[in-house]
Every structure is written in structure tokens, then in C-alpha cells.
C-alpha positions in Angstrom: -76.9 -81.7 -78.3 -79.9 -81.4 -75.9 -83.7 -81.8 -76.8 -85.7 -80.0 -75.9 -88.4 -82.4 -76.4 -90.8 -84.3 -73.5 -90.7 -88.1 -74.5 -91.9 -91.0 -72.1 -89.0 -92.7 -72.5 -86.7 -89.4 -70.8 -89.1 -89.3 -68.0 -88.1 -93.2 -67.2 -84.7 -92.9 -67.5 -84.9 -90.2 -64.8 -87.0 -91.9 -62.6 -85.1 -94.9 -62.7 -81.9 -92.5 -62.0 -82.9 -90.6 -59.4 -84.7 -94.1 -57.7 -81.2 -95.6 -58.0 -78.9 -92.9 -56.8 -81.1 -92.3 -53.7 -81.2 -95.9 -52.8 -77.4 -95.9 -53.1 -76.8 -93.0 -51.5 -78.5 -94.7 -48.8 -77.0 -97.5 -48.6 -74.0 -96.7 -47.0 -72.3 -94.4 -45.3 -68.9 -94.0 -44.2 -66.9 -93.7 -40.7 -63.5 -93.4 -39.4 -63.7 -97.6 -39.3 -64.5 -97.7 -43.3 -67.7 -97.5 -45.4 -70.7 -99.8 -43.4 -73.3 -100.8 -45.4 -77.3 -101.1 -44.3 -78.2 -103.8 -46.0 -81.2 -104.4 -43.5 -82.4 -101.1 -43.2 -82.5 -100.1 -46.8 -84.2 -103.4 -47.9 -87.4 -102.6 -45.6 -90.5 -101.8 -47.9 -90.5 -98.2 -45.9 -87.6 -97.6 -47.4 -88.2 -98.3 -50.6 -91.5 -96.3 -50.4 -89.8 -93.5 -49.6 -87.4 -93.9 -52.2 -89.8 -93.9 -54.8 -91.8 -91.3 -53.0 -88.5 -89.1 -54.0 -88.3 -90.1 -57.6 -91.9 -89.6 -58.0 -91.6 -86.6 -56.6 -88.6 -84.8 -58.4 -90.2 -86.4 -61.8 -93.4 -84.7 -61.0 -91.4 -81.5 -60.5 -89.4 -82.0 -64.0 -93.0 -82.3 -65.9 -93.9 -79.2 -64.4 -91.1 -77.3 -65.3 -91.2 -78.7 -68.9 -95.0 -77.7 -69.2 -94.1 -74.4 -67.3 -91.2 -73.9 -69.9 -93.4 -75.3 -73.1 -96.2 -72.2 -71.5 -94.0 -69.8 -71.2 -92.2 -70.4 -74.9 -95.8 -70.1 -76.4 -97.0 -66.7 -75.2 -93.2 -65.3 -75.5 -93.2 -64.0 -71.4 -90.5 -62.7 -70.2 -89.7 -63.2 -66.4 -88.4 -59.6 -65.6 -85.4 -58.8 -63.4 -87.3 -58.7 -59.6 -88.5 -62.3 -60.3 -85.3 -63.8 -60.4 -83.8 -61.8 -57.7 -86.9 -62.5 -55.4 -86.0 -66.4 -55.9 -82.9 -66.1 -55.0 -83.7 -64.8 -51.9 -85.6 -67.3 -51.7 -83.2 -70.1 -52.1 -80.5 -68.5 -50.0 -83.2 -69.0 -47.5 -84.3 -72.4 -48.1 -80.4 -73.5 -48.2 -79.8 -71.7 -45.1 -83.1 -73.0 -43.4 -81.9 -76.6 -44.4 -78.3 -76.6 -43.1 -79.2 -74.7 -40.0 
């Protein structure tokens, strides 16, 4: 099954992942005409940077959570009932600030 475990080789893979599906995502896009590829504008070193900028970014927030989870494990804290309602407050809002 799953691990549990932190290992180098984990946070690669998901770098690497995340780097590739966002540069694939976008790549393309698709009309009424077909899919249309940006072969131009997605090889620009921008848009790369900001690519990578993206994978950094979500593999900065997966260490976190592991060392947040791997904290939290070790002092046996339990997250009581008001936490997890206030977050999802909190990400109804964020969801709804994002697609409005």
C-alpha cells in the first residue's frame, strides 16, 4: 500500500509530475476548430520559469504537510471539530473567490 515515508526520490517524482502535467496542460487548448497547439508560446524561458515556479511551489507545500503531519503524529494532537469546519469555510471561499 502507501508509505508513509519522506524519501528524496518521492519528492522528484512529484516534481517532475506536476512540471510535466502543467506544461502539457499548457500546451494546448482546444476550440470548436480542433485542439491548437502553442508550440511558441510554451517554449519561451518565461514559461518555463513559471512552470517550474509551480512545481516548486506545490513540492514545497507537500514537505510541509509531511513535516506538519510527522509533528503532529509525535505529540499525538488532535485537530478538534471547529478547525476543520473553519477550513472549509475557508475553501468554499477560496473556490468561490477563484471562479468568480
Amino acid at each position: 500500500m502507501f508509505s508513509a515515508k519522506h524519501s528524496s526520490k518521492k519528492s522528484l517524482v512529484l516534481f517532475l509530475v506536476i512540471w510535466l502535467h502543467v506544461t502539457l496542460l499548457d500546451l494546448s487548448y482546444v476550440n470548436h476548430n480542433g485542439a491548437v497547439f502553442l508550440w511558441e508560446e510554451s517554449s519561451r524561458p518565461i514559461t518555463l520559469l513559471v512552470h517550474l515556479l509551480i512545481a516548486s511551489v506545490t513540492l514545497m507545500f507537500y514537505l510541509l504537510v509531511i513535516k506538519l503531519r510527522k509533528t503532529f503524529q509525535s505529540r499525538n494532537v488532535e485537530v478538534g471539530q471547529s478547525i476543520w469546519l473553519y477550513c472549509s469555510v475557508a475553501m468554499f471561499l477560496t473556490i468561490g473567490f477563484l471562479l468568480f
